[in-house]
VEXGU-440885 format. One record per residue (C-alpha): residue number from 1; residue in three letters; chain; z, y, x. Coordinates in nm, 3 decimals. Layout:
! residues N
[NUM; "Ala"; "A"; [Z; Y; X]]
...
This chain:
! residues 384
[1; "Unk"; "A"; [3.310; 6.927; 18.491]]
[2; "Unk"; "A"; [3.556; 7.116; 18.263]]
[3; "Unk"; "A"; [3.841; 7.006; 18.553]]
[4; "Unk"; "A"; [3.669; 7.079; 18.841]]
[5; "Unk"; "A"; [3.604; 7.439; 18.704]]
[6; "Unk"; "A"; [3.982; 7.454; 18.623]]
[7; "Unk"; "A"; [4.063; 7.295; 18.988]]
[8; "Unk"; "A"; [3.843; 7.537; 19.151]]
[9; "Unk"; "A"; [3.923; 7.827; 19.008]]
[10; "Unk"; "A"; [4.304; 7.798; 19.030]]
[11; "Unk"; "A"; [4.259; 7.712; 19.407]]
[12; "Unk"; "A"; [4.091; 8.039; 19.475]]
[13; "Unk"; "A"; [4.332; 8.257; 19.237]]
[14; "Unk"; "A"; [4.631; 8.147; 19.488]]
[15; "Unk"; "A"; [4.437; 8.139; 19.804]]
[16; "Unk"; "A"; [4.515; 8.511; 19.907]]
[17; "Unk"; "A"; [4.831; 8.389; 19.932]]
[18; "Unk"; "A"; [4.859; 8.097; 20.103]]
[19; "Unk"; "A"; [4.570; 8.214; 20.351]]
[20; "Unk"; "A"; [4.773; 8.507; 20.414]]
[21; "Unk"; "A"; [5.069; 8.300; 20.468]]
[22; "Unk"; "A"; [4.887; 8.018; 20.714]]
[23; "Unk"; "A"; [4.736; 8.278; 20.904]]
[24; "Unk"; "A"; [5.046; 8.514; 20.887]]
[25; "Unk"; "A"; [5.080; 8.519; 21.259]]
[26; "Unk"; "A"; [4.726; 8.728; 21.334]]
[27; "Unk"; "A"; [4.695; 8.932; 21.063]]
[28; "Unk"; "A"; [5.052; 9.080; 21.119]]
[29; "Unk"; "A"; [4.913; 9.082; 21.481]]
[30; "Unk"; "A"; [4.632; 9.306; 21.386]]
[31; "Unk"; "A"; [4.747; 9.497; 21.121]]
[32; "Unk"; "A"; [5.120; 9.581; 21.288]]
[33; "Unk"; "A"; [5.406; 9.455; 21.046]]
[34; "Unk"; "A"; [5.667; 9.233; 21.076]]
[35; "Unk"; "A"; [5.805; 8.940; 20.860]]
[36; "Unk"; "A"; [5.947; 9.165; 20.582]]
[37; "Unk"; "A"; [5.664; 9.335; 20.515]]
[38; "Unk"; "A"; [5.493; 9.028; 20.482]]
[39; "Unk"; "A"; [5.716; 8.916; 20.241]]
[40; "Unk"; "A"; [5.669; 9.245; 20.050]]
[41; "Unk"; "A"; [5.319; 9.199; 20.041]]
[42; "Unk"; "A"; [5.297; 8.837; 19.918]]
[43; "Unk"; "A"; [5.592; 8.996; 19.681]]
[44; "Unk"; "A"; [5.309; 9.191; 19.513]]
[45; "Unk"; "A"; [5.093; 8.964; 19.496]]
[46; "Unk"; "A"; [5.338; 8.708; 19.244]]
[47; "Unk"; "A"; [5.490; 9.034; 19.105]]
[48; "Unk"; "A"; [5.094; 9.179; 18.970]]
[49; "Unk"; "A"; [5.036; 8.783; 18.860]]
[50; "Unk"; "A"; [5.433; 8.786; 18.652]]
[51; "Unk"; "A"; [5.342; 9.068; 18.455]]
[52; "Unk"; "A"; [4.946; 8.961; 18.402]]
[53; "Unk"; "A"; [5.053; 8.615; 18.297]]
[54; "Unk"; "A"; [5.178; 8.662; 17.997]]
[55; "Unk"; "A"; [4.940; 8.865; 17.844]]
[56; "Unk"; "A"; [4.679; 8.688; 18.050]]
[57; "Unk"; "A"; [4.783; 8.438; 17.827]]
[58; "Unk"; "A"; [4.696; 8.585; 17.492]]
[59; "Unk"; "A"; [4.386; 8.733; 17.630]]
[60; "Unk"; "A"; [4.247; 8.404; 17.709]]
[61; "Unk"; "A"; [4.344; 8.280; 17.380]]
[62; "Unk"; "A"; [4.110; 8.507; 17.240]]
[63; "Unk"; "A"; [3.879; 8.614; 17.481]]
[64; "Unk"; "A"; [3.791; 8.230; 17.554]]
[65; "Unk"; "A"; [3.870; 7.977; 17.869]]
[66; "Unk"; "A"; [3.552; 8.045; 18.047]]
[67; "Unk"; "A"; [3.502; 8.364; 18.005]]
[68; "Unk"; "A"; [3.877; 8.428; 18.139]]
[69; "Unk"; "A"; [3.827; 8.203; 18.411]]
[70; "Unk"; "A"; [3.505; 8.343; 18.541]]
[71; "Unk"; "A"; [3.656; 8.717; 18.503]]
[72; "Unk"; "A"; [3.979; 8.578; 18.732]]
[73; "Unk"; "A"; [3.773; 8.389; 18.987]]
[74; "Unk"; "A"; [3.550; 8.740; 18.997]]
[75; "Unk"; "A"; [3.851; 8.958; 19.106]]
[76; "Unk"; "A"; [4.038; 8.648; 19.366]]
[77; "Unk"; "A"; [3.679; 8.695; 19.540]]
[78; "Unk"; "A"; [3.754; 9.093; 19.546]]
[79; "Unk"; "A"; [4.054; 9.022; 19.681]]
[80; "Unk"; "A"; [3.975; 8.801; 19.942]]
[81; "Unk"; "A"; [3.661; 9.009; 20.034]]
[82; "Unk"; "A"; [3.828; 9.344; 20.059]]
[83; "Unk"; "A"; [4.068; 9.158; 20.294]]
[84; "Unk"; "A"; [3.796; 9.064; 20.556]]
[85; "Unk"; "A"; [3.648; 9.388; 20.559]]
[86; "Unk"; "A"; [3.844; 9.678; 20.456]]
[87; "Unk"; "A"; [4.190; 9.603; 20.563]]
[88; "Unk"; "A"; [4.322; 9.803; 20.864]]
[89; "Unk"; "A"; [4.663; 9.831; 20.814]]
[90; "Unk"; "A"; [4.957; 9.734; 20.593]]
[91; "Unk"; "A"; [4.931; 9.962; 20.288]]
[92; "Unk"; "A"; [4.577; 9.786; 20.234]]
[93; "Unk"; "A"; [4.672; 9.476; 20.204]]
[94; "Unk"; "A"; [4.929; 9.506; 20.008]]
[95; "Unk"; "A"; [4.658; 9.735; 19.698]]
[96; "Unk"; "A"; [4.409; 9.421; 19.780]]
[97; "Unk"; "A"; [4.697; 9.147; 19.714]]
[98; "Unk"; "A"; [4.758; 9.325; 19.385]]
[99; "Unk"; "A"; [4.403; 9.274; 19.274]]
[100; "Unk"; "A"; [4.383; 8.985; 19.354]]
[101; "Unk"; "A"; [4.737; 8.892; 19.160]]
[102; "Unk"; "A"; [4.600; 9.038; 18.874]]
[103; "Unk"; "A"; [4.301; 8.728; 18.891]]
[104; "Unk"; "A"; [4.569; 8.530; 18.898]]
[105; "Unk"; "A"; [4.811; 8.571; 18.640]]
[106; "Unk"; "A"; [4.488; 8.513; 18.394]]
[107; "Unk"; "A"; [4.381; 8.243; 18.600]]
[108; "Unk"; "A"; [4.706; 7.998; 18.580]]
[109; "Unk"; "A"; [4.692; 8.015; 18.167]]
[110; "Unk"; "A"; [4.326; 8.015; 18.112]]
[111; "Unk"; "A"; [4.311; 7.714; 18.302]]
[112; "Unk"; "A"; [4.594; 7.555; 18.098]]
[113; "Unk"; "A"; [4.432; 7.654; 17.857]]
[114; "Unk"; "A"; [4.107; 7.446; 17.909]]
[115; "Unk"; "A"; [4.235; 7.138; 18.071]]
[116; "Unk"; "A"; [4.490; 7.135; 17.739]]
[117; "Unk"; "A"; [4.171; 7.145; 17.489]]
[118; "Unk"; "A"; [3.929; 6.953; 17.678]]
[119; "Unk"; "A"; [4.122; 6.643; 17.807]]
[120; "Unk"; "A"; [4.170; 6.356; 17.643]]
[121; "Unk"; "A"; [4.548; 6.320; 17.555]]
[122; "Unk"; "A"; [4.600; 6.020; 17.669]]
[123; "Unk"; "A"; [4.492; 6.141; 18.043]]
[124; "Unk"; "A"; [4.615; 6.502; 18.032]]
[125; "Unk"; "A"; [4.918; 6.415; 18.280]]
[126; "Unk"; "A"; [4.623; 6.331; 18.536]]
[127; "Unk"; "A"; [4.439; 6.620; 18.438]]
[128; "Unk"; "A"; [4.720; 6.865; 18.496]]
[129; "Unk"; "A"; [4.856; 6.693; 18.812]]
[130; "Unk"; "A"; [4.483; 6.718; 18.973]]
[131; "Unk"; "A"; [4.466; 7.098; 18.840]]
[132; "Unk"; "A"; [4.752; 7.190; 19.011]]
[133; "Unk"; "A"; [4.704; 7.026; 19.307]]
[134; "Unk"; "A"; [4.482; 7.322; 19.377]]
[135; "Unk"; "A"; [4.830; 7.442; 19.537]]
[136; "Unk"; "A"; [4.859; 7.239; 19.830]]
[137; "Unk"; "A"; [4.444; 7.244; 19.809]]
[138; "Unk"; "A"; [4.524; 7.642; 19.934]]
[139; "Unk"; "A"; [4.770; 7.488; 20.196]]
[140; "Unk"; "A"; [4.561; 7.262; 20.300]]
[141; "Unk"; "A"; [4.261; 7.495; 20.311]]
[142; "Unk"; "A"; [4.463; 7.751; 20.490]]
[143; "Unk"; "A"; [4.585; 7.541; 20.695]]
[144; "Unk"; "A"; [4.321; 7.369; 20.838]]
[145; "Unk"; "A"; [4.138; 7.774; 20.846]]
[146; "Unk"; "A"; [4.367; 7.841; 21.182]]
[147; "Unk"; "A"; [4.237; 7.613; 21.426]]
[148; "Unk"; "A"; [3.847; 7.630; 21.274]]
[149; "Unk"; "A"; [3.792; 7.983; 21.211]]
[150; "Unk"; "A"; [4.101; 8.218; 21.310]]
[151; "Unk"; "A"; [4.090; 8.048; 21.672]]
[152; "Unk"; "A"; [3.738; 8.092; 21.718]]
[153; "Unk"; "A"; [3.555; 8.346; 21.536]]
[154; "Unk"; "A"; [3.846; 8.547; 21.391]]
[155; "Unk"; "A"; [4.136; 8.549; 21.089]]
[156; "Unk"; "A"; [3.883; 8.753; 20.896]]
[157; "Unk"; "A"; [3.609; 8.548; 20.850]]
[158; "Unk"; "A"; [3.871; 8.255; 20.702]]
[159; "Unk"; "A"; [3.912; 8.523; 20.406]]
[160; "Unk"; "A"; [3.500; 8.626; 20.418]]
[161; "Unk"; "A"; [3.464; 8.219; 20.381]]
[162; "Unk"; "A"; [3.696; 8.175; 20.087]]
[163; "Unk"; "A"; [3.517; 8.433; 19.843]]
[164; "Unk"; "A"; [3.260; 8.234; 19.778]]
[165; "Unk"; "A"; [3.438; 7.970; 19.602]]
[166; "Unk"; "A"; [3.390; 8.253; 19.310]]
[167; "Unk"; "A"; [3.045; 8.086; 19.305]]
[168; "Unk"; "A"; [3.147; 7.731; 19.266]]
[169; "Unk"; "A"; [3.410; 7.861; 18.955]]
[170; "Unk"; "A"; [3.096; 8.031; 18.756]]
[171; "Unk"; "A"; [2.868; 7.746; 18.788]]
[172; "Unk"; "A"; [3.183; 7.479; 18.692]]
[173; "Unk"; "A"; [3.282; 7.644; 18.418]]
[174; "Unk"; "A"; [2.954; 7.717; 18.220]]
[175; "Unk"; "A"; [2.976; 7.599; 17.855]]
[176; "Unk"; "A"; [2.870; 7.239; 17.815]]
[177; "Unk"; "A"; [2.607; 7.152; 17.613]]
[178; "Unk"; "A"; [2.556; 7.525; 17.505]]
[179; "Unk"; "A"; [2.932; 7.571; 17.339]]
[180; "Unk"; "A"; [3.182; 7.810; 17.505]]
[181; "Unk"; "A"; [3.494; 7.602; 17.577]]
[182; "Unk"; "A"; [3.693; 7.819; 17.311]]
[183; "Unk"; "A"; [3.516; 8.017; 17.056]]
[184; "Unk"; "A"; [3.551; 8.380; 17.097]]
[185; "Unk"; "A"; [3.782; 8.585; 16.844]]
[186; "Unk"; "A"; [3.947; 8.216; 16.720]]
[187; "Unk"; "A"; [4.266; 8.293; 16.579]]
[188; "Unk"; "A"; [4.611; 8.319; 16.813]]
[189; "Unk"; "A"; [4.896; 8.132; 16.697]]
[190; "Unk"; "A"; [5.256; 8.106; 16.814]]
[191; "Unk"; "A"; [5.387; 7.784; 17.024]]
[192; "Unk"; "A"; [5.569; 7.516; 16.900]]
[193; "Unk"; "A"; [5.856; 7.555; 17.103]]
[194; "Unk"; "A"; [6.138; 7.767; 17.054]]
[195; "Unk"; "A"; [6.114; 8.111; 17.263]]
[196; "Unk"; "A"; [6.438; 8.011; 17.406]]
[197; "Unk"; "A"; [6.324; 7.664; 17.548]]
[198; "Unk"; "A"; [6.029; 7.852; 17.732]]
[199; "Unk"; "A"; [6.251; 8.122; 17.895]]
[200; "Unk"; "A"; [6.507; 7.840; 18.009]]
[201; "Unk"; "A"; [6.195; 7.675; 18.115]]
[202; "Unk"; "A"; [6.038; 7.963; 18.313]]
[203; "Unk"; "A"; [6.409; 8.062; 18.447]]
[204; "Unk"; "A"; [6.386; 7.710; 18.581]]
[205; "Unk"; "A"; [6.047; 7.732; 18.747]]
[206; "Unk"; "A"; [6.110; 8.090; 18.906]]
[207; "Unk"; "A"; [6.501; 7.963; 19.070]]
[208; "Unk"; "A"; [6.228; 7.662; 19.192]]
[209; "Unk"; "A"; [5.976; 7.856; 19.312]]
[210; "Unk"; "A"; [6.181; 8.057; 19.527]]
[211; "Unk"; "A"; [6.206; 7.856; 19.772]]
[212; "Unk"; "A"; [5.889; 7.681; 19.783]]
[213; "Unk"; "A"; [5.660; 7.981; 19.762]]
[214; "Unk"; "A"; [5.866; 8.104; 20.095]]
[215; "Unk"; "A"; [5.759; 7.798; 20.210]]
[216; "Unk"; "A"; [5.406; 7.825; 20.146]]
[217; "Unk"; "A"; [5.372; 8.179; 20.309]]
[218; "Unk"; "A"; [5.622; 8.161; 20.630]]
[219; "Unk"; "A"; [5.599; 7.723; 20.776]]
[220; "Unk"; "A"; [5.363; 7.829; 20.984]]
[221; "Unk"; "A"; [5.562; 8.089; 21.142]]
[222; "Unk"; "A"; [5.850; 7.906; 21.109]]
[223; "Unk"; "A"; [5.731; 7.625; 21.319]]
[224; "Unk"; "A"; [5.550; 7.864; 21.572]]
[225; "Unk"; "A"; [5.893; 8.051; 21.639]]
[226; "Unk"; "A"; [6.050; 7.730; 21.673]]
[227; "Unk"; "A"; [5.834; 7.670; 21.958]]
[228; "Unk"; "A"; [5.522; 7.458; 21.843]]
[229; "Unk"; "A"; [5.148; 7.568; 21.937]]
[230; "Unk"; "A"; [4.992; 7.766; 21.682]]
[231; "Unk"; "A"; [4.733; 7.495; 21.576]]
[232; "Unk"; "A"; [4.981; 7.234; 21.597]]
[233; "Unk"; "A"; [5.213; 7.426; 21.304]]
[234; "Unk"; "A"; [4.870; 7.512; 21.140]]
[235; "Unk"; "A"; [4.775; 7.086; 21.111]]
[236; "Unk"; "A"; [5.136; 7.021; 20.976]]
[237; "Unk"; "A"; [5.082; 7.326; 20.712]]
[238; "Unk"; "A"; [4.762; 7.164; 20.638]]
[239; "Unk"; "A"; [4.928; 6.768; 20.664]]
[240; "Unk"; "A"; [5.148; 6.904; 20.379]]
[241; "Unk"; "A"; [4.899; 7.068; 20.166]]
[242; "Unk"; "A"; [4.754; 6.691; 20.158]]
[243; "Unk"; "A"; [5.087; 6.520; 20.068]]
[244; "Unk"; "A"; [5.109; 6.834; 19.798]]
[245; "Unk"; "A"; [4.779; 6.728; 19.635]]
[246; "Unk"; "A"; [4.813; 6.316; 19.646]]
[247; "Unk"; "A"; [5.152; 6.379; 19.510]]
[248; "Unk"; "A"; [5.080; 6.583; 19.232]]
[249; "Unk"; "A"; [4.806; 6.400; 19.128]]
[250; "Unk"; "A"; [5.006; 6.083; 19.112]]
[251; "Unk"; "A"; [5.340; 6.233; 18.950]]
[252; "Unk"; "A"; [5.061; 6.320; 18.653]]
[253; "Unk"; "A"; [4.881; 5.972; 18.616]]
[254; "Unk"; "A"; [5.250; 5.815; 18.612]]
[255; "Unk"; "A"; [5.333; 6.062; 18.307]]
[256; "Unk"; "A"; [5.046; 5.922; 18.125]]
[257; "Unk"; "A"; [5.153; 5.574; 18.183]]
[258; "Unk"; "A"; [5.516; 5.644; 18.138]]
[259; "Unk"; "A"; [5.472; 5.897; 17.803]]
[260; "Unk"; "A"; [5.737; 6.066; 17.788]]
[261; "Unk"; "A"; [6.078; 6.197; 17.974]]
[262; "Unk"; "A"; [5.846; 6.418; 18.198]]
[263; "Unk"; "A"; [6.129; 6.691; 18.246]]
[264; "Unk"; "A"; [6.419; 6.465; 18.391]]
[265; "Unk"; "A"; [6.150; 6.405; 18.630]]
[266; "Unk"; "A"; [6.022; 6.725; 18.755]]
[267; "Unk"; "A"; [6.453; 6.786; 18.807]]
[268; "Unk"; "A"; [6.463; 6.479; 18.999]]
[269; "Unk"; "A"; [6.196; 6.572; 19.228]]
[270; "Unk"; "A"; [6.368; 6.922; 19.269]]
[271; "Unk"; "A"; [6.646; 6.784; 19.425]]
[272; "Unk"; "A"; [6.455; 6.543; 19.603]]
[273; "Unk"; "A"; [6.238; 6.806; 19.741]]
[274; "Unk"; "A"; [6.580; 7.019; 19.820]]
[275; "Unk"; "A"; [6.691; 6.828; 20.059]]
[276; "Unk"; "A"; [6.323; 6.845; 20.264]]
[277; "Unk"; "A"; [6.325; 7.204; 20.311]]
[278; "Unk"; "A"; [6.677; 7.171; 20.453]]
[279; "Unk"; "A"; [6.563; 6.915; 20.663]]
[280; "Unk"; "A"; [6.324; 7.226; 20.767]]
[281; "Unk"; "A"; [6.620; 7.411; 20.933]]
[282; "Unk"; "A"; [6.635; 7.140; 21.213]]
[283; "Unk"; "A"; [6.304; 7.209; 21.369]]
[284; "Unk"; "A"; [6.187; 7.161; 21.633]]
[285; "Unk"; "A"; [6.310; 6.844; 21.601]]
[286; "Unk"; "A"; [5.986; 6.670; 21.547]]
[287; "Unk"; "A"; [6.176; 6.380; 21.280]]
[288; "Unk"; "A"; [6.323; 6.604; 21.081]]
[289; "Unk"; "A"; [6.041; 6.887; 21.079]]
[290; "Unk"; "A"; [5.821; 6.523; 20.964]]
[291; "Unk"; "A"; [6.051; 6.418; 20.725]]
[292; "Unk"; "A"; [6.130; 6.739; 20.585]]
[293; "Unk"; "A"; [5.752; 6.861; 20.565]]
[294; "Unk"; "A"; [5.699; 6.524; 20.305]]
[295; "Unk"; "A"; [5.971; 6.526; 20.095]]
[296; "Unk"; "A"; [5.960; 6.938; 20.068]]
[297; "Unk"; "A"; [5.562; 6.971; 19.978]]
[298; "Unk"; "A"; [5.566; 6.573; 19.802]]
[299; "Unk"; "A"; [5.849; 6.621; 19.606]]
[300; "Unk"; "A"; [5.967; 6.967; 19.629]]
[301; "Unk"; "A"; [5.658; 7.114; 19.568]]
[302; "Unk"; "A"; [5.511; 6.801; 19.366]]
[303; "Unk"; "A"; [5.637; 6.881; 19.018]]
[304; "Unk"; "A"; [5.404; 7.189; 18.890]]
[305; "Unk"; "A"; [5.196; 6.974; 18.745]]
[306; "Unk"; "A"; [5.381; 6.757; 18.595]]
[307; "Unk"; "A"; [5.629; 7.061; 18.466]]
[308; "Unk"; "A"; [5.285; 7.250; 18.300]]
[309; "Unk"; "A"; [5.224; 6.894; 18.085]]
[310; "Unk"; "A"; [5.505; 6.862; 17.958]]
[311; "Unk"; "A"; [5.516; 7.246; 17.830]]
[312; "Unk"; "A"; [5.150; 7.182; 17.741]]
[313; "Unk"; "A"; [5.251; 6.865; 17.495]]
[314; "Unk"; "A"; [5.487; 7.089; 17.294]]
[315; "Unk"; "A"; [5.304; 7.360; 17.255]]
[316; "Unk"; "A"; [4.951; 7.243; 17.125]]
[317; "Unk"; "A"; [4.832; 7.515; 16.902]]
[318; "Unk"; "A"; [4.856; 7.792; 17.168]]
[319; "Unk"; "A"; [4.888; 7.622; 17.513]]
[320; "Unk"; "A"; [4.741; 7.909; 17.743]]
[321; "Unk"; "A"; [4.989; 8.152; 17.542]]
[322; "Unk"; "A"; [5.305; 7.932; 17.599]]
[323; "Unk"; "A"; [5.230; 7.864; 17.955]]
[324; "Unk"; "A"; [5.192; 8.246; 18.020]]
[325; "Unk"; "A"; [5.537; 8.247; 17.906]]
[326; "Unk"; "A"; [5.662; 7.988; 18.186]]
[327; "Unk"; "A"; [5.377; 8.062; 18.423]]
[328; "Unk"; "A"; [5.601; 8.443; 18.425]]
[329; "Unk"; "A"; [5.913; 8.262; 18.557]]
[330; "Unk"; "A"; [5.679; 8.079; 18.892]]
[331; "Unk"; "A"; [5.557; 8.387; 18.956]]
[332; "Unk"; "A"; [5.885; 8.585; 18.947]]
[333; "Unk"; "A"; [6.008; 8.315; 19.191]]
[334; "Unk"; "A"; [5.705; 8.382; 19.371]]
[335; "Unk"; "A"; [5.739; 8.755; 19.410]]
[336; "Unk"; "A"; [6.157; 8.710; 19.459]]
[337; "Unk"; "A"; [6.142; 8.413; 19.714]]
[338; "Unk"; "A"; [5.918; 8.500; 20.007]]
[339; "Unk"; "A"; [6.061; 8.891; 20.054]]
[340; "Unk"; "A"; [6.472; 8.754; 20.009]]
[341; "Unk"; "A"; [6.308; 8.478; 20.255]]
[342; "Unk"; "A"; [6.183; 8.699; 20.471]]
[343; "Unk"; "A"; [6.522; 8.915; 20.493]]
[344; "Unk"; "A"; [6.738; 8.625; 20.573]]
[345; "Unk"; "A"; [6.479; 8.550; 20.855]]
[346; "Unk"; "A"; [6.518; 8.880; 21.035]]
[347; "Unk"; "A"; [6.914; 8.890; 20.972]]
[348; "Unk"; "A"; [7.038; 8.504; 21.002]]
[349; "Unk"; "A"; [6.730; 8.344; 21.119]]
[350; "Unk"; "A"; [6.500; 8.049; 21.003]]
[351; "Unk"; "A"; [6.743; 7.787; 20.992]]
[352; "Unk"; "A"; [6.987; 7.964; 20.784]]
[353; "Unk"; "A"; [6.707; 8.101; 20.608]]
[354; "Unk"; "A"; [6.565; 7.693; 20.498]]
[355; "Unk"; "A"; [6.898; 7.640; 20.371]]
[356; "Unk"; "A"; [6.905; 7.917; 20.113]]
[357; "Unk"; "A"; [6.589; 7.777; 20.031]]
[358; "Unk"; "A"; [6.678; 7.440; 19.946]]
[359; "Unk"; "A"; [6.986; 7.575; 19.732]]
[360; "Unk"; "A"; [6.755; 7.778; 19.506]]
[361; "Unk"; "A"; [6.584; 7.419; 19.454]]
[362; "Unk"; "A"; [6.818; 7.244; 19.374]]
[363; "Unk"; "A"; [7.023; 7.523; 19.157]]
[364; "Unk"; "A"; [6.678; 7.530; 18.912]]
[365; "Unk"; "A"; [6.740; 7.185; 18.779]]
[366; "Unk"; "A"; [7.026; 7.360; 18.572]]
[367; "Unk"; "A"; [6.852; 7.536; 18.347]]
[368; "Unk"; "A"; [6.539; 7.269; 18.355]]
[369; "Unk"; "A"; [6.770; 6.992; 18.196]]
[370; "Unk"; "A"; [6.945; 7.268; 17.974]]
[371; "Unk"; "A"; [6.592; 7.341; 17.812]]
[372; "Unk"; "A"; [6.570; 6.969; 17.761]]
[373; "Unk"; "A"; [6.875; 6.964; 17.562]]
[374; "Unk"; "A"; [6.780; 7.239; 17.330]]
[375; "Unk"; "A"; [6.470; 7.080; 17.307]]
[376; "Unk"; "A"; [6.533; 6.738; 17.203]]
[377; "Unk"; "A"; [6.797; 6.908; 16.969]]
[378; "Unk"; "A"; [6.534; 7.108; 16.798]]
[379; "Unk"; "A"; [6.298; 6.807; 16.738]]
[380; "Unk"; "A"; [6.621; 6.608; 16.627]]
[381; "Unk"; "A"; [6.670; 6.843; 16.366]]
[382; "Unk"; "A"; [6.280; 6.888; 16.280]]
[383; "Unk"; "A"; [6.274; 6.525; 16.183]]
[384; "Unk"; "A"; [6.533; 6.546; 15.943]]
């Protein structure tokens, strides 16, 4: 119960995103901006959730999982509400997306946060791997929200539809058997790891998440300007999102079976997943745009997951607080990615655009294996 609350309420932190992003091509349609302004706007959103993170971190360690998580789910359901009925033009979306980035930076750590304390050990790399397959579970939602609901009845009732996962979150994560999953005013102490480690490690996850958040917020359009029917690009968007989740949730039940050298992993399916998004820059040939669409949201986008357990594992005492720290570094790739993204689009095009992509990818499994280093070279010295 304790992961489904964590599953559901991460999905609907980062849906305004990734609804925005799979239904990109009629809300700019209706609301009159073009592809940089959409990248501004999604920009804001990962920008609001950077700076919450971190002390969305702390907060949770005090405040308490659940009631964090219910308080983040509350304003993602603002968000997405205000969005179906208030937004008439740019400059209101872009106030709404900060709300609702504001859920989410203290939705990403409180959730670490209780999957970390109320999982087993032993099955933690599961339990992270299905948490953040709430990810692609946004794809896959938004995705699949273009041919069912902004084809027929409209793009605003997709976002109407999606606030009331709030009410799936506050049920989920109720305290079991009458105990709050963390006890209020329980005292804060610091990680494990070196403060170092974590900023290599959340340098690391923002160069990766430069790329793949662009992803996330302009395939669809991508694959509509290359010349594919809306719904079409919308069913590949959504044929990702479900590669996304199977492949997160099986990168984490392989780290419980394999125990241990979790971050030479996550920087081998970086540059695994670097060469999918270039594979992107070929559409519309239907192979590659395949091809590239697998290894890009399987691999490239397969390693959250598995990159928040291994954090996690080091930092037991105050895992919300530590993953704040990295959580930071995804969302400043977040906020970065999609408006640089969106710039290269309107000045070189898509192609060239996918490209600079997949070198951001590949270019974060630097630091990733650097923070390894220090890391093992800090527990060397522990021991002795």
């Amino acid at each position: 119960r304790a992961l489904a609350g964590a599953m559901a309420c991460n999905t609907l932190a980062v849906l305004p995103m990734f609804l925005l992003g799979a239904l990109a091509v009629f809300v700019r349609d209706d609301l009159g901006f073009g592809e940089f302004e959409l990248g501004l706007a999604v920009a804001a959103f990962a920008l609001t959730s950077a700076l919450a993170s971190v002390p969305g971190g702390r907060w949770s360690e005090w405040l308490g999982t659940a009631r964090a998580m219910r308080v983040a789910a509350t304003g993602s359901a603002a968000c997405l509400l205000g969005v179906a009925l208030l937004a008439r033009e740019w400059t209101h979306l872009l106030v709404l997306l900060i709300v609702g980035g504001l859920a989410n930076g203290i939705a990403a750590p409180a959730t670490n946060g209780a999957v970390s304390r109320l999982v087993p050990e032993h099955r933690q790399g599961l339990a992270f791997g299905a948490k953040q397959a709430a990810i692609p579970t946004a794809i896959l939602l938004g995705g699949a929200a273009v041919p069912l609901l902004a084809l027929t009845v409209g793009w605003r009732w997709a976002f109407a539809a999606a606030a009331t996962g709030a009410v799936a979150v506050w049920v989920l994560v109720q305290p079991v058997g009458g105990r709050p999953l963390r006890e209020r005013g329980a005292p804060v102490r610091a990680g494990d790891t070196a403060a170092r480690v974590l900023v290599l490690l959340a340098l690391a996850a923002g160069v990766g998440g430069m790329g793949v958040n662009a992803m996330g917020v302009f395939y669809v359009e991508s694959a509509a300007a290359s010349g594919l029917p809306a719904g079409v690009a919308g069913a590949l968007f959504a044929a990702g999102g479900v590669t996304g989740i199977a492949s997160r949730v099986l990168w984490g039940w392989q780290a419980d079976r394999r125990g241990h050298r979790h971050l030479p992993v996550v920087a081998a399916l970086m540059g695994t997943g670097s060469a999918g998004v270039a594979l992107l820059a070929l559409a519309p040939a239907a192979w590659a745009l395949l091809l590239g669409t697998l290894l890009a949201f399987g691999a490239g986008w397969g390693w959250p997951g598995l990159f928040n357990y291994a954090v996690v594992r080091h930092n037991r005492n105050a895992p919300s607080a530590a993953t704040g720290i990295t959580q930071a570094g995804v969302f400043v790739g977040a906020c970065v990615g999609p408006p640089v993204f969106g710039a290269i689009v309107e000045a070189a095009g898509y192609p060239t655009a996918w490209l600079a992509a997949a070198a951001t990818l590949l270019a974060a499994t630097a630091p990733l294996l650097a923070a390894r280093h220090l890391l093992i070279r800090d527990l060397t010295r522990g021991r002795r």
